[in-house]
N, C-alpha and C positions, 0 to 999 in steps of 0.2 A: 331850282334843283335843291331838294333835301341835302342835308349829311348825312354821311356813312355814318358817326357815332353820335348817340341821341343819349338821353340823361334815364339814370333811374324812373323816372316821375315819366317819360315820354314813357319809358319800356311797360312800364305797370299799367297807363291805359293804353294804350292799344292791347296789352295783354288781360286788361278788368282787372286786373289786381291790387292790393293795397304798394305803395312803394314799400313797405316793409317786407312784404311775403316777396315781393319782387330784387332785394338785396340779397335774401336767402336764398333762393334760388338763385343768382347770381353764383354766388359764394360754393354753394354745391353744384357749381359747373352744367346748369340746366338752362341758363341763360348765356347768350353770346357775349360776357362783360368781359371787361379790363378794370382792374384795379388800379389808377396812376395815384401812389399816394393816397389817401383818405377819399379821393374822387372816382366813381367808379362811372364809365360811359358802356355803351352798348352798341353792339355792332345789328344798327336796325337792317339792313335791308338781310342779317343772317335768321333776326328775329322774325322779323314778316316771312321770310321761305320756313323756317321751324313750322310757323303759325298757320303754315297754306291759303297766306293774304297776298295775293297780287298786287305787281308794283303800282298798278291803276289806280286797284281799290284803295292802296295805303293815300295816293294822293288824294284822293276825293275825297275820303272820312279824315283828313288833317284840320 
């Protein structure tokens, strides 16, 4: 079983993205994040439904 909260660095690939373009996006509410302190996680399985990646395919390409 996955986690529901996956790191910056998970969010950006599965999304192709640099983790940097992927903080900013965070940051302007375009991504599923939380901010706890200087750590930010991602709420992946909100991420994979945004991204129209089923929860199969997310296991398979991990």
């Amino acid at each position: 079983m996955q986690s529901v909260l996956g790191t910056m660095a998970e969010a950006a690939k599965v999304c192709n993205i640099s983790n940097r373009y992927a903080y900013r996006l965070a940051e302007q509410g375009k991504i599923p994040a939380v901010q706890i302190g200087n750590v930010w996680r991602v709420n992946m399985p909100k991420l994979r439904e945004q991204l129209g990646i089923k929860e199969k395919d997310a296991y398979e390409n991990a």
